[in-house]
C-alpha positions in Angstrom: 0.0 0.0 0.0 1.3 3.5 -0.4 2.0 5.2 2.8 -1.0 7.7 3.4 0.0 8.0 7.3 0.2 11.6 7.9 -1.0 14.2 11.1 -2.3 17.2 11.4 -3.1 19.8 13.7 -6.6 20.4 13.9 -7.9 24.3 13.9 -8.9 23.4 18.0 -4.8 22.9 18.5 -5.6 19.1 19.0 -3.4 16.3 17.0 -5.4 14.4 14.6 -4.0 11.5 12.6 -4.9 10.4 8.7 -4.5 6.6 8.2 -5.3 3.6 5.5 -8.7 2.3 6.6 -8.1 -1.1 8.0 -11.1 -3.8 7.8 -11.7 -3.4 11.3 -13.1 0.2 10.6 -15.7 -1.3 8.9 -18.4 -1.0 11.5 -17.3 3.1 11.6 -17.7 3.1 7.5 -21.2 2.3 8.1 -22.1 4.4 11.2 -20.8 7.4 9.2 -22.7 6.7 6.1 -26.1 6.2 8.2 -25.4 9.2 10.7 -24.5 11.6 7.8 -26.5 10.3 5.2 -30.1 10.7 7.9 -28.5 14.4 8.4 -29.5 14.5 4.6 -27.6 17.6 3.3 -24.1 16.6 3.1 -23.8 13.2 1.0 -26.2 11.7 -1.4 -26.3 8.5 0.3 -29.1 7.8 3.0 -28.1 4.6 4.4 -25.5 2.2 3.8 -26.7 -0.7 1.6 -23.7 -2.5 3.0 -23.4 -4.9 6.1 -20.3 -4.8 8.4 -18.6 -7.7 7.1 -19.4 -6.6 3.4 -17.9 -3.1 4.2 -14.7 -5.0 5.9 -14.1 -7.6 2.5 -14.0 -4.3 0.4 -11.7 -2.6 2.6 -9.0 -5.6 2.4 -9.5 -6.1 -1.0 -8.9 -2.7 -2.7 -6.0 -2.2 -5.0 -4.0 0.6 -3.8 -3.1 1.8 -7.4 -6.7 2.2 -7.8 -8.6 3.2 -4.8 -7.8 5.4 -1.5 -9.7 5.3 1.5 -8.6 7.0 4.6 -9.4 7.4 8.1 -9.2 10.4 10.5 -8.9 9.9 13.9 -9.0 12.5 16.9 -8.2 12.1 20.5 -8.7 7.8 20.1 -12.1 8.8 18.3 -12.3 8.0 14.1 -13.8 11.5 12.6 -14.3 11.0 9.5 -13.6 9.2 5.8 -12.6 10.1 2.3 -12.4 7.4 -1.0 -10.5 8.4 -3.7 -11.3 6.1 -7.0 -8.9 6.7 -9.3 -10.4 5.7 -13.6 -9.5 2.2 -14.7 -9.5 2.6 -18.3 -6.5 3.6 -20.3 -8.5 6.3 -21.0 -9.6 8.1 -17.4 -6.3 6.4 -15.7 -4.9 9.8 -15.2 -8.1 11.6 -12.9 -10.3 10.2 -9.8 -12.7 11.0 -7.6 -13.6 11.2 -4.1 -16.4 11.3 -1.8 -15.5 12.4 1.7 -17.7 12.8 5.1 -17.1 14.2 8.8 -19.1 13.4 12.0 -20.8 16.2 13.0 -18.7 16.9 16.4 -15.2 16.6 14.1 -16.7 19.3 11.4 -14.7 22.6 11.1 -11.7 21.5 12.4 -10.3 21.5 9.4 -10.1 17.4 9.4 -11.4 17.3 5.9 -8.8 19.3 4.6 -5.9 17.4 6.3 -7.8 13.5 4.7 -7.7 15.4 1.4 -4.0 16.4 1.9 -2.9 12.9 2.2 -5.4 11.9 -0.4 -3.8 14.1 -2.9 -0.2 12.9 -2.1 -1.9 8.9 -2.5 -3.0 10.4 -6.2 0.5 12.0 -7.0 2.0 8.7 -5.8 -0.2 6.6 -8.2 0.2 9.5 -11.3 -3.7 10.7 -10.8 -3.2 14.2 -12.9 -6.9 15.6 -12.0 -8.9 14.9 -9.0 -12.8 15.7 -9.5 -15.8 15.8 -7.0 -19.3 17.1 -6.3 -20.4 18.8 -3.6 -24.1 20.4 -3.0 -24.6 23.9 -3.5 -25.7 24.4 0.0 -22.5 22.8 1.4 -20.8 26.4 1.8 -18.2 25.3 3.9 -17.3 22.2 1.9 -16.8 24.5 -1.2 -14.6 26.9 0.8 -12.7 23.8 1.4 -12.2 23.0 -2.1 -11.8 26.0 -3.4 -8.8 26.8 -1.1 -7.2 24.0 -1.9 -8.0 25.1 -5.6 -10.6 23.4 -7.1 -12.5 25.0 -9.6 -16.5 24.5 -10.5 -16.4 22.3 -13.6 -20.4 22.3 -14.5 -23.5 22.3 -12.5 -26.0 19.8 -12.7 -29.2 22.6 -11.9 -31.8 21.3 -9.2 -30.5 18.3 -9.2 -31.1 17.4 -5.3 -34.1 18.4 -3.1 -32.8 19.1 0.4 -35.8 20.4 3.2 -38.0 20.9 0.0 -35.6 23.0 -1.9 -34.1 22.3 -5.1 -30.2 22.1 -4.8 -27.9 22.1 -7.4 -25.1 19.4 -8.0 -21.4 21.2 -8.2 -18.8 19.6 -10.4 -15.5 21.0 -9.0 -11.8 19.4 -10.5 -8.4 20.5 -9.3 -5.2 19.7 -11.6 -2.1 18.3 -10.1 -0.3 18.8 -12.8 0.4 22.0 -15.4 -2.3 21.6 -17.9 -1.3 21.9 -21.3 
């Protein structure tokens, strides 16, 4: 696996540190997933469709060329997640794209920018030249996230979510780790 072991200070002056997920995270995967996901305006998903033991098989059997999936972990407590899928085809080899989510009590810390720190060096690592994602429109302080870091907005997919009743706009947002052409 390539080293993603990495920590941080947190914006609270507290040491935070950004791991490979091990199966035995598996239980946390899908605690996150249901906890954020019933929140419903950070991640699209709702609930995980996968059991422990499912989440735990995937997590041992990922190829570390192609897929990154980190932990955050805060005072002995894991904080959050981020998955980085990088393309398999000759042809989309050289992006990926991540999803990333923060328990509510871990959220502006700035957490999320120290997993996508180490996610980034994961995609240098493995030659990943563009990194894409999509974040809601009402996720303010996601985008200020991104856009620090220096993602752009790509395209919008309009009212393409309903959050509380409200139409929501998907963002498309890509950051090049390389000189573009």
């Amino acid at each position: 696996m390539i080293p993603t072991n990495r920590w941080f200070l947190a914006r609270n002056g507290q040491p935070y540190h950004v791991r490979d997920a091990e199966p035995a995270d598996a239980e946390f995967f899908i605690d996150l997933i249901n906890q954020v996901g019933a929140e419903e305006q950070y991640i699209a998903d709702e609930r995980a469709t996968l059991t422990v033991a499912q989440q735990a098989q995937l997590i041992q059997a990922r190829h570390p060329a192609y897929q990154c999936l980190l932990v955050a972990e805060m005072g002995g407590r894991l904080a959050g997640s981020l998955e980085m899928v990088r393309g398999t085809l000759k042809k989309n080899q050289h992006t990926a794209f991540f999803g990333m989510a923060l328990l509510p009590e871990f959220r502006h810390l700035s957490i999320g920018r120290g997993l996508l720190l180490a996610a980034e060096a994961w995609a240098q690592a493995v030659g990943v030249e563009k990194i894409g994602l999509t974040v809601f429109e009402s996720n303010l302080a996601a985008r200020r996230l991104y856009e620090s870091l220096g993602y752009v907005e790509e395209a919008r997919r309009r009212e393409q979510f309903r959050i509380g009743g409200q139409p929501v706009d998907e963002i498309w947002m890509a950051r090049w780790l390389v000189q573009v052409h």
